[in-house]
N, C-alpha and C positions, 0 to 999 in steps of 0.2 A: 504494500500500500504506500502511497506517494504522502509526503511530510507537507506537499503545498495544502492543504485543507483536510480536514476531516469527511467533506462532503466532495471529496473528490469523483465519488463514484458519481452524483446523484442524478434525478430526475426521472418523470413520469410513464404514462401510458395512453395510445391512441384511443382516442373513446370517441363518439356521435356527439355527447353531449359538449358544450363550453366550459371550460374550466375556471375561474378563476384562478390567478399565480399563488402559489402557498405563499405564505407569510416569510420564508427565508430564500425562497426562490423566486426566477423571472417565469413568464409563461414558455420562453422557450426552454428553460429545462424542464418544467412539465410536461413541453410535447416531446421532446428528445426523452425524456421518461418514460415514457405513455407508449412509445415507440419500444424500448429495450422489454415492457413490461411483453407487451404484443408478441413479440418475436420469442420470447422465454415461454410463453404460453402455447405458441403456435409448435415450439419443439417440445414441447410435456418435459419443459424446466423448472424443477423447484426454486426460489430462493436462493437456497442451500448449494443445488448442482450450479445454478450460476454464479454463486460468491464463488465458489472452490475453482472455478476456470478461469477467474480473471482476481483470485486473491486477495476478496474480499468477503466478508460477515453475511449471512442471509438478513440482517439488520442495517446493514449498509445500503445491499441491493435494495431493498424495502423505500427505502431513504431515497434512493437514486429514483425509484419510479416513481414516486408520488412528487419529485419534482423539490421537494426537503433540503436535497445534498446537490450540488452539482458532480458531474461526473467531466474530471479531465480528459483532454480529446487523448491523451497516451491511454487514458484507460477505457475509451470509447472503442479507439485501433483494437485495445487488446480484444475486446468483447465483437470488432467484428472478426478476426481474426481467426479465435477461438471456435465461433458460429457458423464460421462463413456467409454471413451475411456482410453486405456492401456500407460502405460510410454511408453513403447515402442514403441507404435504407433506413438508419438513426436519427437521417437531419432533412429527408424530404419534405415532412408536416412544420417543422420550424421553418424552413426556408420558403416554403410557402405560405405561411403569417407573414414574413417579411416583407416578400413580394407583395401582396398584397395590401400592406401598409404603406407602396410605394408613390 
């Protein structure tokens, strides 16, 4: 685990619904969250199996998906890496709030 932040894993999960930003996080770690949660689910990942792949707490990850903790792009790499899932498939839903806040 990386010494820059404690919340270096964090952020949320892809949902229908709007989200408001948690209170320690931006909206875009929530969707970059929302997105790690989706992806962990779509492979029948616990928590657990995903802290131990990228060397973090199942309390971490937790953190990371509700958008609580940010998650470092070293440790975004690691998770898609691990996954084989794409960067972009982590940061398409934020990067399209952006866009469209343009």
């Amino acid at each position: 685990m990386s010494k820059h932040r404690a919340n270096d894993a964090g952020d949320g999960i892809v949902n229908s619904k709007k989200r408001k930003p948690t209170s320690r996080g931006s909206i875009l770690d929530d969707l970059i969250g929302q997105q790690i949660r989706q992806m962990r689910r779509d492979n029948d990942l616990s928590q657990t199996d995903l802290g131990r792949l990228i060397g973090v707490t199942y309390q971490q990850v937790q953190k990371i998906e509700t958008g609580e903790n940010r998650i470092a792009a070293s440790r975004l790499l690691l998770v898609s890496v691990k996954t084989g899932e794409s960067m972009e498939y982590f940061v398409k839903t934020a990067r399209a709030y952006l866009e469209d806040r343009e």
